[in-house]
PDB file of the backbone (N, CA, C, O) and the ligand in Angstrom, with CONECT records:
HET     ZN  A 101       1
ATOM      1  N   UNK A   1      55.297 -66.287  36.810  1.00  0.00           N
ATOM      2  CA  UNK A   1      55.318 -67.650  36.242  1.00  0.00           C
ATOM      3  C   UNK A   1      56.607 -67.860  35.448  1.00  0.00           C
ATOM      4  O   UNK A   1      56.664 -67.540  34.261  1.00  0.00           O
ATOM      5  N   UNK A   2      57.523 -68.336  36.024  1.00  0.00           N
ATOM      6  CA  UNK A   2      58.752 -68.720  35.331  1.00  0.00           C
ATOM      7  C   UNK A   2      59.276 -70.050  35.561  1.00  0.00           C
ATOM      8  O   UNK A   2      60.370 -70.346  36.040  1.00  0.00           O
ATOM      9  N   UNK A   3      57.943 -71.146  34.980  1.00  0.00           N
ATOM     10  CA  UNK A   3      58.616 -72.176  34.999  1.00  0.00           C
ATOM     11  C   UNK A   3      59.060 -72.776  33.649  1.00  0.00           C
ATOM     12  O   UNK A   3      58.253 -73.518  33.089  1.00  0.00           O
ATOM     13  N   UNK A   4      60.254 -72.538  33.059  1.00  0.00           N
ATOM     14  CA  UNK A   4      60.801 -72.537  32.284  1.00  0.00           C
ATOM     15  C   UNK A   4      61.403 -74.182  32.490  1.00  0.00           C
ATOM     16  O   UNK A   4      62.195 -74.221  33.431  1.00  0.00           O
ATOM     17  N   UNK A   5      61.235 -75.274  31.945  1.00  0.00           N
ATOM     18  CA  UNK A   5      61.610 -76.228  31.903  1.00  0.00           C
ATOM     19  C   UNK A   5      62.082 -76.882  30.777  1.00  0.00           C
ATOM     20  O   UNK A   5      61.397 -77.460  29.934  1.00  0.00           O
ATOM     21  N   UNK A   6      63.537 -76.737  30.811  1.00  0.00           N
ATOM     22  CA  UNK A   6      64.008 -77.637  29.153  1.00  0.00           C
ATOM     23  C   UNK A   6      64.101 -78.681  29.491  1.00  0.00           C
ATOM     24  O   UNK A   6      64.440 -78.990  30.633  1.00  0.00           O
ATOM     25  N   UNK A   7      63.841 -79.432  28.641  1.00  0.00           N
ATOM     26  CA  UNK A   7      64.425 -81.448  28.466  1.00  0.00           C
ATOM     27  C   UNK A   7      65.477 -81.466  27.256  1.00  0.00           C
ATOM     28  O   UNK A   7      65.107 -81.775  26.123  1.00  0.00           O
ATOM     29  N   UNK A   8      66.640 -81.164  27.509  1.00  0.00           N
ATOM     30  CA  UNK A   8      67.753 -81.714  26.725  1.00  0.00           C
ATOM     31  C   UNK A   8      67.777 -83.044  26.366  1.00  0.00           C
ATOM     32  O   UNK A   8      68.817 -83.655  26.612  1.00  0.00           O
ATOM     33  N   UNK A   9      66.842 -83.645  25.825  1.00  0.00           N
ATOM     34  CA  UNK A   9      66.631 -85.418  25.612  1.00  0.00           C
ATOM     35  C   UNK A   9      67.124 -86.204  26.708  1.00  0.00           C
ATOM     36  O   UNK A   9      67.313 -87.407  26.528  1.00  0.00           O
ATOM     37  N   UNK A  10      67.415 -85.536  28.108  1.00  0.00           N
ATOM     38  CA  UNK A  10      67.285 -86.615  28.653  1.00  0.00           C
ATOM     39  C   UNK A  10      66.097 -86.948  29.545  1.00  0.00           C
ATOM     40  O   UNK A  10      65.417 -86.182  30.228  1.00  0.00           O
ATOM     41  N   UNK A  11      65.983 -88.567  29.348  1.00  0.00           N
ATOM     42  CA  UNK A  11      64.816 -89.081  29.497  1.00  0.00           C
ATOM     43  C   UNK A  11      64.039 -88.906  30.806  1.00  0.00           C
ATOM     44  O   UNK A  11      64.605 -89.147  31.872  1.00  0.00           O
ATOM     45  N   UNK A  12      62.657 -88.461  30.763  1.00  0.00           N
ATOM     46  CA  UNK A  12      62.325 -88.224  32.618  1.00  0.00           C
ATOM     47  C   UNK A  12      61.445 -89.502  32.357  1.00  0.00           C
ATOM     48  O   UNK A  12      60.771 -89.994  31.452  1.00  0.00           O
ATOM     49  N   UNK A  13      61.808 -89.755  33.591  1.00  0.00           N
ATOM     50  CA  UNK A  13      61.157 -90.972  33.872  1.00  0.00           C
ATOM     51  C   UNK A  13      59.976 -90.741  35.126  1.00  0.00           C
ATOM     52  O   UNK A  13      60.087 -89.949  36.062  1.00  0.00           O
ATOM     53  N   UNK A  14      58.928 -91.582  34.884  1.00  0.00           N
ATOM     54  CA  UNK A  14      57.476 -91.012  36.086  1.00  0.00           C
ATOM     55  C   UNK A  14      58.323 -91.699  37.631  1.00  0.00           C
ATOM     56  O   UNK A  14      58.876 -92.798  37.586  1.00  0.00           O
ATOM     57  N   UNK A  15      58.296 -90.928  38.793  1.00  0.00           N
ATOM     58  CA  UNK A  15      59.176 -90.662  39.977  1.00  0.00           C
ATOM     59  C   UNK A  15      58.364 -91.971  40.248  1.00  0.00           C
ATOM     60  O   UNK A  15      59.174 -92.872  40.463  1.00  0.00           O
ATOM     61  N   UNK A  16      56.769 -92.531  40.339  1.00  0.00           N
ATOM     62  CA  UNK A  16      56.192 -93.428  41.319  1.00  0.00           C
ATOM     63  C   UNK A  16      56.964 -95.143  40.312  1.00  0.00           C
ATOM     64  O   UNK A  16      57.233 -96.204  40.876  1.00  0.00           O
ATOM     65  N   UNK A  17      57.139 -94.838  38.718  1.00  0.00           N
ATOM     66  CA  UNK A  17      57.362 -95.963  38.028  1.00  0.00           C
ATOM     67  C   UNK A  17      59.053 -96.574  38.960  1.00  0.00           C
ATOM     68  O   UNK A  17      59.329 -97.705  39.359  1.00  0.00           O
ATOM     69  N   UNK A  18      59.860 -95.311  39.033  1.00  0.00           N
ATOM     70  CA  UNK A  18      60.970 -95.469  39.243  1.00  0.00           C
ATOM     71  C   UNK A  18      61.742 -95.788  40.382  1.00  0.00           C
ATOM     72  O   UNK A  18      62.909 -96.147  40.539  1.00  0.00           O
ATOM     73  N   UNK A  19      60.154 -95.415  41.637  1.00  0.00           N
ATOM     74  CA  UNK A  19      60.373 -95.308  43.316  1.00  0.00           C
ATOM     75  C   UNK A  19      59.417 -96.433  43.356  1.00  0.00           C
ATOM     76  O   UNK A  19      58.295 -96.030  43.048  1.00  0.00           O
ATOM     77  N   UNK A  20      59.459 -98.121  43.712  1.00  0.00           N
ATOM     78  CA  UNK A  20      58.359 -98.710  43.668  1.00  0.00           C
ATOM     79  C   UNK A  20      57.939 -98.589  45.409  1.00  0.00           C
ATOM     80  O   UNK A  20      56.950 -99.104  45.931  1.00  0.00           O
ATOM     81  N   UNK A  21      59.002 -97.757  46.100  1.00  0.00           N
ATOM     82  CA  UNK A  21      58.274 -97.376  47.602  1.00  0.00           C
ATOM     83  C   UNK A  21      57.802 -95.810  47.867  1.00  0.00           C
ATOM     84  O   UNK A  21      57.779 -95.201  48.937  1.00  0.00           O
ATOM     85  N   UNK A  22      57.421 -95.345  46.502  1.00  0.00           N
ATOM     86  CA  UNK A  22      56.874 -94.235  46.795  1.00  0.00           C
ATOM     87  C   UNK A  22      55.434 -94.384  46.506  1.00  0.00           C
ATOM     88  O   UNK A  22      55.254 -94.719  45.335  1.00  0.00           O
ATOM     89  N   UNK A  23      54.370 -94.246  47.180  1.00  0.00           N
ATOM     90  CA  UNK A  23      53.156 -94.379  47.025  1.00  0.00           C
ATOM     91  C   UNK A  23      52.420 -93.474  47.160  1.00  0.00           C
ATOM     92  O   UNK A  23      52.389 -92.742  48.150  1.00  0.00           O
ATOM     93  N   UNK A  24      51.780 -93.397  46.269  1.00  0.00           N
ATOM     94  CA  UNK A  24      50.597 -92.343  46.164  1.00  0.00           C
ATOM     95  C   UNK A  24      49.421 -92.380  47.147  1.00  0.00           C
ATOM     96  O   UNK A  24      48.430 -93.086  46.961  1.00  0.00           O
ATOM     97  N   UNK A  25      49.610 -91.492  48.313  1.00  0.00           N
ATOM     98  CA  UNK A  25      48.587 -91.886  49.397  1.00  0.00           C
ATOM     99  C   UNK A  25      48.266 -90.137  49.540  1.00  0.00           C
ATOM    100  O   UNK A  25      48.980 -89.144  49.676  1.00  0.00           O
ATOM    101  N   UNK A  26      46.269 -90.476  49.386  1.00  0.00           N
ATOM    102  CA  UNK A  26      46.150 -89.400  50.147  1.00  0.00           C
ATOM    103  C   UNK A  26      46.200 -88.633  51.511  1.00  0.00           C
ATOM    104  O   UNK A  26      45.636 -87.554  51.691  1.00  0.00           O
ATOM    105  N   UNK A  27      46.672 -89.063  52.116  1.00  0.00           N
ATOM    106  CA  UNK A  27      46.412 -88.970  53.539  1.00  0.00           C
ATOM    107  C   UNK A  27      48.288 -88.887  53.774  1.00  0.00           C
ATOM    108  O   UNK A  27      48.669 -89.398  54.827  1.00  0.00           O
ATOM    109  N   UNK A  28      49.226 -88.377  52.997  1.00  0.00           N
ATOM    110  CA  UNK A  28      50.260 -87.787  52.701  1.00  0.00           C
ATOM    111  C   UNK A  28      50.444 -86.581  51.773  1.00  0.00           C
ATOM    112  O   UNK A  28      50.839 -86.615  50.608  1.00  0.00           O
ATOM    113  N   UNK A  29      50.072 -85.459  52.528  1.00  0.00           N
ATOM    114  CA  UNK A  29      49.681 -84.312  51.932  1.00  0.00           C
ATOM    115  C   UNK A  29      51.600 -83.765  51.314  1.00  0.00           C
ATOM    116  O   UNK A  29      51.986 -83.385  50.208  1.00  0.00           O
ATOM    117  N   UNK A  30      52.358 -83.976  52.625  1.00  0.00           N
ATOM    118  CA  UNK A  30      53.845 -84.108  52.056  1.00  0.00           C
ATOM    119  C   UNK A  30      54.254 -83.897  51.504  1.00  0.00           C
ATOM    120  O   UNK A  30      54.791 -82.857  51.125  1.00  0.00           O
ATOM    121  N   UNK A  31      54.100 -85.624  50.963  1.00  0.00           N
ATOM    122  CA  UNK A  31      54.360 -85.705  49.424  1.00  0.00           C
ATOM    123  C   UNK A  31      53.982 -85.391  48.112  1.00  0.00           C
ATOM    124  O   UNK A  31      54.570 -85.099  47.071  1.00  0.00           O
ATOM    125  N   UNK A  32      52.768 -85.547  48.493  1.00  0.00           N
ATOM    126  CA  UNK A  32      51.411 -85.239  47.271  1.00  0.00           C
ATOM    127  C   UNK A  32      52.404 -83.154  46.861  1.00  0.00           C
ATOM    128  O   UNK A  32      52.683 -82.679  45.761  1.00  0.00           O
ATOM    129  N   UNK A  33      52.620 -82.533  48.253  1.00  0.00           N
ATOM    130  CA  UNK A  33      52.546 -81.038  47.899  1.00  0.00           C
ATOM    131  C   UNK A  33      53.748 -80.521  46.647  1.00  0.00           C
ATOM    132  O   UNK A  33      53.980 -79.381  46.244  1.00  0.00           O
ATOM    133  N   UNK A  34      54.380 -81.849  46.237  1.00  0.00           N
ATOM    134  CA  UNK A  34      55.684 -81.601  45.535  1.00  0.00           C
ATOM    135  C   UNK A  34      54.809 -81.574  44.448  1.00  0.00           C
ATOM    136  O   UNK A  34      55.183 -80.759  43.605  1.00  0.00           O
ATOM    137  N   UNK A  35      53.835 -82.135  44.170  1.00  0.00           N
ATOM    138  CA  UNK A  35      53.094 -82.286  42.941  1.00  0.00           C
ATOM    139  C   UNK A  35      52.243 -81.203  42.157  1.00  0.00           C
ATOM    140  O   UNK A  35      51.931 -81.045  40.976  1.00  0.00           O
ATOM    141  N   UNK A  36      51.943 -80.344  43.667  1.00  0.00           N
ATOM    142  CA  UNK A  36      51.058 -78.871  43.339  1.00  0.00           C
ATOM    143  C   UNK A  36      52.129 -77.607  43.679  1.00  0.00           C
ATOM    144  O   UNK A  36      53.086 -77.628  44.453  1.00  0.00           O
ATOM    145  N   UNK A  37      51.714 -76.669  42.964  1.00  0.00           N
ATOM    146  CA  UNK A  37      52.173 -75.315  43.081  1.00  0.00           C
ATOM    147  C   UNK A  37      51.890 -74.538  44.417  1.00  0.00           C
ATOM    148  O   UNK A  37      51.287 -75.005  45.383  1.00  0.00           O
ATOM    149  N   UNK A  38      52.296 -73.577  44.341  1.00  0.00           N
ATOM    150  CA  UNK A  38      52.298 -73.196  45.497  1.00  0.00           C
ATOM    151  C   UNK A  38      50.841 -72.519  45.694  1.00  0.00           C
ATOM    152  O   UNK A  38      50.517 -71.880  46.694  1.00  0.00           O
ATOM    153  N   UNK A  39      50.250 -72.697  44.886  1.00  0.00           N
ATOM    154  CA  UNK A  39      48.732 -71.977  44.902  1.00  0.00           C
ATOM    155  C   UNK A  39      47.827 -72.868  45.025  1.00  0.00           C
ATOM    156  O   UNK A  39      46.654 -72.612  45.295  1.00  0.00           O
ATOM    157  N   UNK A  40      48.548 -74.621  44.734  1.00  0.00           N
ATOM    158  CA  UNK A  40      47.783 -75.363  45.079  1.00  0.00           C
ATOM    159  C   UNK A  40      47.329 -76.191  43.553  1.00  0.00           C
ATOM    160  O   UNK A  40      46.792 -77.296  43.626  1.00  0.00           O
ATOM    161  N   UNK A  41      47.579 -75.600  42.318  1.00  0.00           N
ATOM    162  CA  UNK A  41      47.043 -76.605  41.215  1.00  0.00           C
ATOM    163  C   UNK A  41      48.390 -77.728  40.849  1.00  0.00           C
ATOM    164  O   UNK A  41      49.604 -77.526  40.796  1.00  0.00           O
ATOM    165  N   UNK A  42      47.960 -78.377  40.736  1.00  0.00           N
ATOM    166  CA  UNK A  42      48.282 -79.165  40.000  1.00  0.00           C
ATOM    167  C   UNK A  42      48.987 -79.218  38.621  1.00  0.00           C
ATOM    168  O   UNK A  42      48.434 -78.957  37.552  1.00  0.00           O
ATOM    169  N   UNK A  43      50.651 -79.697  38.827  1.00  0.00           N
ATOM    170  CA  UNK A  43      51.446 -79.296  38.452  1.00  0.00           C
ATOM    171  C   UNK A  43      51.235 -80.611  36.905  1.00  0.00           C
ATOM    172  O   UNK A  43      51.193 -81.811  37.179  1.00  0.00           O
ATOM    173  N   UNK A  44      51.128 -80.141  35.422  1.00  0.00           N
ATOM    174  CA  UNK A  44      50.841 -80.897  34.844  1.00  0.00           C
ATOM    175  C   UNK A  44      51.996 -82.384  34.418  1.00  0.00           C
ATOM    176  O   UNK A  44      53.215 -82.251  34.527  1.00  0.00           O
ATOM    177  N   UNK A  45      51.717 -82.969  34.211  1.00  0.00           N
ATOM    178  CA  UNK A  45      52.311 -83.871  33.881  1.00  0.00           C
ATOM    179  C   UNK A  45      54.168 -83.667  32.952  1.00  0.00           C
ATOM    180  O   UNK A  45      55.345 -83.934  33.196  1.00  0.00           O
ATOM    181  N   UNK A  46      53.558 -83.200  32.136  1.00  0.00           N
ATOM    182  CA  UNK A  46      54.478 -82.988  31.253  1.00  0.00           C
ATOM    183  C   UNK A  46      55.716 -82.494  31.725  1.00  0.00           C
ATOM    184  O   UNK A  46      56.659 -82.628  30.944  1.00  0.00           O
ATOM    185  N   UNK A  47      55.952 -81.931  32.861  1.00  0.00           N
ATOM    186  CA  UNK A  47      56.886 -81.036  33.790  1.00  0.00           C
ATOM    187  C   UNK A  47      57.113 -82.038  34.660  1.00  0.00           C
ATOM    188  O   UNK A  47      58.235 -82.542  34.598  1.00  0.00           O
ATOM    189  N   UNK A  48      56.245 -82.529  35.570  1.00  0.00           N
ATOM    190  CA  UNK A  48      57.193 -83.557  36.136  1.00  0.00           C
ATOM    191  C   UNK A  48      57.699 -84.648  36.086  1.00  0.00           C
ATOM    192  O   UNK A  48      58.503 -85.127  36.887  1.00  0.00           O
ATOM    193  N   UNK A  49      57.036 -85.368  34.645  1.00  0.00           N
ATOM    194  CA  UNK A  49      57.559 -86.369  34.143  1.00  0.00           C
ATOM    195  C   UNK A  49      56.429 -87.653  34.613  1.00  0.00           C
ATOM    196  O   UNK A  49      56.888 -88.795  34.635  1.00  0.00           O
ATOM    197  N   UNK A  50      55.664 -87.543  34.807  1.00  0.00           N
ATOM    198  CA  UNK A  50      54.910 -88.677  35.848  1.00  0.00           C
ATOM    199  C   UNK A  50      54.057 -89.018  34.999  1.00  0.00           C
ATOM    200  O   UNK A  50      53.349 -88.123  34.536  1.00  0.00           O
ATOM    201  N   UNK A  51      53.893 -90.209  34.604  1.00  0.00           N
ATOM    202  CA  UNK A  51      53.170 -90.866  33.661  1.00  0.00           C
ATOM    203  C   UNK A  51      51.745 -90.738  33.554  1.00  0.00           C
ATOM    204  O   UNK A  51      51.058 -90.092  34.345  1.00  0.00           O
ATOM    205  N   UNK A  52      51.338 -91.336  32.608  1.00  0.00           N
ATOM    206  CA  UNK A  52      49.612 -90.970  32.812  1.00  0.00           C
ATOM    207  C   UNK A  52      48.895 -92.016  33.593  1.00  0.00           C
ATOM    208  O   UNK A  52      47.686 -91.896  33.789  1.00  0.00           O
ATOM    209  N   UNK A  53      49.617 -93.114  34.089  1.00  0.00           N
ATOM    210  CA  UNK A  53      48.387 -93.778  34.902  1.00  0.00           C
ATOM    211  C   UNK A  53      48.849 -93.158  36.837  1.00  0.00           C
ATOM    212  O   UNK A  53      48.084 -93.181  37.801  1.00  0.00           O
ATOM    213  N   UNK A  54      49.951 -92.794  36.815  1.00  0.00           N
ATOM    214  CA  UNK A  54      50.498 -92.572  38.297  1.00  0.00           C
ATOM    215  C   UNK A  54      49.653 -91.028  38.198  1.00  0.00           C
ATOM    216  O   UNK A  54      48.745 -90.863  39.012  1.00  0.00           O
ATOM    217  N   UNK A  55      49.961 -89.895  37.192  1.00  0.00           N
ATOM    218  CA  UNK A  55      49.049 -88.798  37.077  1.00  0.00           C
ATOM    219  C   UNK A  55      47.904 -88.317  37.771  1.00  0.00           C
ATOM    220  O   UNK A  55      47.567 -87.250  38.282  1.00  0.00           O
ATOM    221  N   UNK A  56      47.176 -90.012  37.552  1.00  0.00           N
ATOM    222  CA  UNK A  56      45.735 -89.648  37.111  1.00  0.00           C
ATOM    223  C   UNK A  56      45.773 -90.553  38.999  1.00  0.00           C
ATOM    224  O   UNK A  56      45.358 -90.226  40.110  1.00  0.00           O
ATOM    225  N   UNK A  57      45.978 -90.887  38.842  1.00  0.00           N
ATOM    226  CA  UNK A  57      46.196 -91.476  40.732  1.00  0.00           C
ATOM    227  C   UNK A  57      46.429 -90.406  41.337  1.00  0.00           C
ATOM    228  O   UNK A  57      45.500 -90.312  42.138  1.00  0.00           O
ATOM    229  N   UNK A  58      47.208 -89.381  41.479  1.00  0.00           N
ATOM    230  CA  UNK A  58      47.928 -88.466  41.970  1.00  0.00           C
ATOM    231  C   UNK A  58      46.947 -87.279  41.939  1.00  0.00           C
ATOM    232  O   UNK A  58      46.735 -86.541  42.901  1.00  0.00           O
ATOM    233  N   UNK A  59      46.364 -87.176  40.705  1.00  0.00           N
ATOM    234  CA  UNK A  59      44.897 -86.304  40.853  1.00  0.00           C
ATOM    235  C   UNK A  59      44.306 -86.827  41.623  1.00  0.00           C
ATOM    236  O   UNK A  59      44.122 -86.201  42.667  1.00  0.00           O
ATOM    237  N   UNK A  60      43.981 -87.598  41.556  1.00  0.00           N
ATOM    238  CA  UNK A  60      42.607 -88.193  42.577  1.00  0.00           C
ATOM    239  C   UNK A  60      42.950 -88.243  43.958  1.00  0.00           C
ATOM    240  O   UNK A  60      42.003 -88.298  44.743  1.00  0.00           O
ATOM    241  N   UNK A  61      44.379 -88.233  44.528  1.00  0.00           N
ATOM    242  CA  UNK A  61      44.878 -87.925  45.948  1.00  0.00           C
ATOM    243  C   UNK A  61      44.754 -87.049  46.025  1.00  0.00           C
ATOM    244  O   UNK A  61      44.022 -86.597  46.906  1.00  0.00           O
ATOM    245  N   UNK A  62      45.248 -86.449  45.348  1.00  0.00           N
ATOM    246  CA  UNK A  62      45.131 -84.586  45.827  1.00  0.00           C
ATOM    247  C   UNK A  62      43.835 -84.063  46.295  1.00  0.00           C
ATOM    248  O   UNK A  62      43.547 -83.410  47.298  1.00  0.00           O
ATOM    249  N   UNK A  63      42.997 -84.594  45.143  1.00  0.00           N
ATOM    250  CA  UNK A  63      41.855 -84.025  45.423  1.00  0.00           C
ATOM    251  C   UNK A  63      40.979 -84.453  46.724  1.00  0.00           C
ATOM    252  O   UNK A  63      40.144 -83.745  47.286  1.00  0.00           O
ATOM    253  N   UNK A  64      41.324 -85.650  47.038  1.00  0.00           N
ATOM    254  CA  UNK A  64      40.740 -86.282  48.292  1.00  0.00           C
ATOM    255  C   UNK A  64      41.452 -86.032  49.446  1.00  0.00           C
ATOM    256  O   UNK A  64      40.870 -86.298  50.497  1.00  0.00           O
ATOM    257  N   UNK A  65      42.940 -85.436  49.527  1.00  0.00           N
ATOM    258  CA  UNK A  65      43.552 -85.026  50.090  1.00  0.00           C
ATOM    259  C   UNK A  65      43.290 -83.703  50.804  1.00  0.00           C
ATOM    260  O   UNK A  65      43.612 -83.486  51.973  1.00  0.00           O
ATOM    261  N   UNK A  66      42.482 -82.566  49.736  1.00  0.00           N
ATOM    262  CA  UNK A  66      42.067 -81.316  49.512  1.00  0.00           C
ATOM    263  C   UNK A  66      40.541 -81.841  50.555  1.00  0.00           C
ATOM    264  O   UNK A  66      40.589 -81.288  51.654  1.00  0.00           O
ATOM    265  N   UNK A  67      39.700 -82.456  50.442  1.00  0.00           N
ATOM    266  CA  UNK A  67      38.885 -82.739  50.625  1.00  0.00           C
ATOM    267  C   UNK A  67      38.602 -83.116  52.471  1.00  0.00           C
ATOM    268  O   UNK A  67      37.643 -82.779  53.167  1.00  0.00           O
ATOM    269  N   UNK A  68      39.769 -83.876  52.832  1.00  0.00           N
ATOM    270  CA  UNK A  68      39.703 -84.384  54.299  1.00  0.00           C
ATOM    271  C   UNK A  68      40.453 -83.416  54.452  1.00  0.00           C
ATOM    272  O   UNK A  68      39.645 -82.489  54.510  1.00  0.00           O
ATOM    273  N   UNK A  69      41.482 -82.968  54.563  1.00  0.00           N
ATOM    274  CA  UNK A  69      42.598 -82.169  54.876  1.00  0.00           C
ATOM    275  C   UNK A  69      42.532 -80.759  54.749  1.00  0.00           C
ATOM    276  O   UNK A  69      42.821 -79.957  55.638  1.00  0.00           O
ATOM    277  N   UNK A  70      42.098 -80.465  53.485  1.00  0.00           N
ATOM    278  CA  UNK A  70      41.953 -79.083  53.826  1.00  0.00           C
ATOM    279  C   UNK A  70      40.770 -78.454  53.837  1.00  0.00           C
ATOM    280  O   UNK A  70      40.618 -77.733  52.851  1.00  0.00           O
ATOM    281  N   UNK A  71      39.728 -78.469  54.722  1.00  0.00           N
ATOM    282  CA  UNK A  71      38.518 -78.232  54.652  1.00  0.00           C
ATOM    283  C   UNK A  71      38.539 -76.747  55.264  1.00  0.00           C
ATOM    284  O   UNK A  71      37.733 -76.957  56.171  1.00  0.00           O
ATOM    285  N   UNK A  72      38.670 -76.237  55.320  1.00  0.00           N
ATOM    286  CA  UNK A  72      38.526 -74.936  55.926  1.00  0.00           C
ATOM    287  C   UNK A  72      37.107 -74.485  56.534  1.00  0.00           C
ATOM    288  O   UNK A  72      36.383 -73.510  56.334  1.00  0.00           O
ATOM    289  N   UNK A  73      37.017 -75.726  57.441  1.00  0.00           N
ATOM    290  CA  UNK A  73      35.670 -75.402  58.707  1.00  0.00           C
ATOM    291  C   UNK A  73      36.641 -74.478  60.116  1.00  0.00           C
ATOM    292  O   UNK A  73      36.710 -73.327  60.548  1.00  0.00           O
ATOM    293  N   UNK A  74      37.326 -75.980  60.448  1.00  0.00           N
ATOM    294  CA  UNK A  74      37.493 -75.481  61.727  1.00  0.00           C
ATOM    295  C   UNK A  74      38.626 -74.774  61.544  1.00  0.00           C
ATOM    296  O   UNK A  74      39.181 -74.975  60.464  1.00  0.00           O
ATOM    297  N   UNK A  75      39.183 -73.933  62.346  1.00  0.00           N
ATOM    298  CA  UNK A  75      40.849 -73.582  62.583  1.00  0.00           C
ATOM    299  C   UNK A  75      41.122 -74.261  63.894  1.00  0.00           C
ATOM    300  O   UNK A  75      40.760 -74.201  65.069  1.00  0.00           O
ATOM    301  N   UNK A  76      42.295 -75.233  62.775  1.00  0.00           N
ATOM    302  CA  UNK A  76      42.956 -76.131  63.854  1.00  0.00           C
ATOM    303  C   UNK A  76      44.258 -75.164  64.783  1.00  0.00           C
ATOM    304  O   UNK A  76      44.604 -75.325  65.953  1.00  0.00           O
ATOM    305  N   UNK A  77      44.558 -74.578  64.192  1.00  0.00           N
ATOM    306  CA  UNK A  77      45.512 -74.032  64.655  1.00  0.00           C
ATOM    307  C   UNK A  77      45.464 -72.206  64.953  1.00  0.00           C
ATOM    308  O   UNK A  77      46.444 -71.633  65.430  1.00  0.00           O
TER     309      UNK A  77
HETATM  310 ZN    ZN A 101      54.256 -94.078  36.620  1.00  0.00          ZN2+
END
Protein backbone atom coordinates (compact mmCIF):
# COMPACT_ATOMS: atom_id res chain seq x y z
CA UNK A 1 0.00 0.00 0.00
CA UNK A 2 1.85 3.00 -1.16
CA UNK A 3 -0.57 5.35 -2.00
CA UNK A 4 1.08 8.23 -0.87
CA UNK A 5 -0.81 11.25 -2.16
CA UNK A 6 0.28 14.94 -1.46
CA UNK A 7 -1.94 18.01 -2.36
CA UNK A 8 0.48 20.89 -2.52
CA UNK A 9 -2.73 23.32 -2.35
CA UNK A 10 -3.43 22.76 -5.55
CA UNK A 11 -6.99 22.60 -5.97
CA UNK A 12 -8.57 19.01 -7.12
CA UNK A 13 -11.43 19.49 -8.56
CA UNK A 14 -14.37 16.36 -8.73
CA UNK A 15 -13.36 14.87 -12.59
CA UNK A 16 -17.56 14.36 -13.28
CA UNK A 17 -18.06 18.44 -11.95
CA UNK A 18 -15.26 19.34 -14.42
CA UNK A 19 -16.06 16.67 -17.46
CA UNK A 20 -19.88 17.62 -17.98
CA UNK A 21 -19.49 14.54 -20.74
CA UNK A 22 -18.26 12.22 -18.38
CA UNK A 23 -21.07 10.24 -16.94
CA UNK A 24 -21.42 8.05 -14.38
CA UNK A 25 -22.94 4.92 -15.98
CA UNK A 26 -23.09 1.61 -14.66
CA UNK A 27 -23.00 -0.40 -17.43
CA UNK A 28 -19.32 1.31 -18.09
CA UNK A 29 -17.27 -0.82 -16.02
CA UNK A 30 -14.15 1.16 -17.94
CA UNK A 31 -14.56 3.92 -16.54
CA UNK A 32 -16.11 3.26 -13.27
CA UNK A 33 -12.50 0.79 -12.88
CA UNK A 34 -10.35 4.10 -12.54
CA UNK A 35 -12.38 4.62 -9.46
CA UNK A 36 -11.56 1.12 -7.71
CA UNK A 37 -8.30 -0.46 -6.81
CA UNK A 38 -7.05 -3.10 -8.14
CA UNK A 39 -8.72 -5.43 -5.62
CA UNK A 40 -11.73 -3.83 -6.48
CA UNK A 41 -12.66 -1.28 -3.38
CA UNK A 42 -13.38 1.70 -3.80
CA UNK A 43 -11.00 4.30 -4.00
CA UNK A 44 -12.11 7.01 -1.29
CA UNK A 45 -12.97 10.24 -2.16
CA UNK A 46 -10.49 12.26 -0.68
CA UNK A 47 -7.72 10.85 -3.20
CA UNK A 48 -9.49 11.35 -6.13
CA UNK A 49 -10.92 14.47 -5.60
CA UNK A 50 -14.60 13.63 -6.58
CA UNK A 51 -17.10 15.35 -4.73
CA UNK A 52 -19.63 14.02 -2.45
CA UNK A 53 -22.68 14.05 -4.57
CA UNK A 54 -20.73 12.49 -7.92
CA UNK A 55 -19.06 9.96 -4.98
CA UNK A 56 -22.03 8.76 -3.80
CA UNK A 57 -23.37 8.18 -7.61
CA UNK A 58 -20.21 6.46 -8.40
CA UNK A 59 -20.79 4.08 -5.38
CA UNK A 60 -23.93 3.16 -6.40
CA UNK A 61 -22.51 2.31 -10.12
CA UNK A 62 -20.03 0.34 -9.01
CA UNK A 63 -21.96 -1.51 -7.00
CA UNK A 64 -24.64 -2.22 -9.63
CA UNK A 65 -21.97 -2.55 -11.96
CA UNK A 66 -20.44 -5.42 -9.56
CA UNK A 67 -23.83 -6.78 -9.52
CA UNK A 68 -24.80 -7.31 -13.48
CA UNK A 69 -21.26 -7.55 -14.51
CA UNK A 70 -19.50 -9.31 -12.32
CA UNK A 71 -21.49 -12.11 -11.15
CA UNK A 72 -19.39 -14.95 -11.10
CA UNK A 73 -22.09 -17.68 -12.26
CA UNK A 74 -21.18 -18.34 -15.60
CA UNK A 75 -17.56 -18.29 -17.19
CA UNK A 76 -17.93 -16.24 -20.05
CA UNK A 77 -14.75 -16.70 -21.16
ZN1 LIG B 1 -18.85 16.37 -8.75
Amino acid sequence: MSEKKRRFGRRKVCRFCADPTLVIDYKNPQMLKSFVTIRGKIIPRRITGTCARHQRELTTAIKRSRMVALMPFTSVD
